[in-house]
N, C-alpha and C positions, 0 to 999 in steps of 0.2 A: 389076556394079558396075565393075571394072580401072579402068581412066584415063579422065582426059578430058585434052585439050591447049588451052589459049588459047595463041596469037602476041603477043608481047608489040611490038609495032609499033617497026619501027627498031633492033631487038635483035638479035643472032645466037643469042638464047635465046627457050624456048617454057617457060610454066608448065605441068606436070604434076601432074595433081591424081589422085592413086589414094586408090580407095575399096574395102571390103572390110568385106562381112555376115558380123559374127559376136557371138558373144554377148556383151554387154557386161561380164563376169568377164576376158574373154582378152586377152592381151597382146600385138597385133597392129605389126607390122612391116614394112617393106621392103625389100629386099635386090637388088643386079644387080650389074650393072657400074660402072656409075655410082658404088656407092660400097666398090667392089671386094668386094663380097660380105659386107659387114659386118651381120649380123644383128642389130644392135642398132643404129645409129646413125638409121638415120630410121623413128621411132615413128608411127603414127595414132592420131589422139584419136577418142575415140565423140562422135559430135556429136546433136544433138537427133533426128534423124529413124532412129535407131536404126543407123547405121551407124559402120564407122572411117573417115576420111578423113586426107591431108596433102597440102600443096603444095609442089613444088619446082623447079628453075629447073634445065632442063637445055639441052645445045649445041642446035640446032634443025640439022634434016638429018641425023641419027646412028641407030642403031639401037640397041639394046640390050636384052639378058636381061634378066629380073628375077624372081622368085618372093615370095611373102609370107610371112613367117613369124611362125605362130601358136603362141602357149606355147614359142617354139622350136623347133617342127619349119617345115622348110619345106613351102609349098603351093602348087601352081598357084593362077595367074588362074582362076577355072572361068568367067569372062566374055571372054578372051580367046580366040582363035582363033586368031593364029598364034603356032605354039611350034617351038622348035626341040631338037632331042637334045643333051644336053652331058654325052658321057663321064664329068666328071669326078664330077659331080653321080651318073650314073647313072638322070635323069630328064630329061621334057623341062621346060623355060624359055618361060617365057610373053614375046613379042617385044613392042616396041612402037617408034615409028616416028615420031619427033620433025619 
């Protein structure tokens, strides 16, 4: 599932759209840089085809961490591939690349 990116044409912003399989009981999240690691603030909704999904508007040309966080704990992307080590966390951060 992880991301997908549209260009939103004329913008110096890209829509990110992350998505994430999990049970429809769980209370599925976003978390990076972007919104300086706030575990709560951008939620996915379960939509029809049995997934979580949100959209959001981030710089276009930036990079950034991120993890998901399910019932409150955090969890990889397990659809992404590049991740990076971040100490502080003491895991790796799933990258993504606007």
């Amino acid at each position: 599932m992880g991301y997908q990116i549209k260009n939103i044409s004329g913008l110096a912003v890209v829509e990110v759209v992350f998505k994430f399989q999990a049970k429809p009981t769980d209370h599925v999240f976003v978390a990076g840089d972007f919104n300086h690691w706030n575990p709560k603030s951008i939620s996915l909704s379960l939509n029809k085809k049995g997934y979580f999904n949100c959209a959001i508007l981030l710089p276009a040309k930036n990079k950034f961490e991120y993890r998901f966080v399910v019932n409150d704990k955090f969890v990889q992307d397990p659809t992404c591939e590049i991740r990076v080590w971040n100490s502080f966390a003491q895991a790796d951060n799933s990258v993504l690349t606007t």
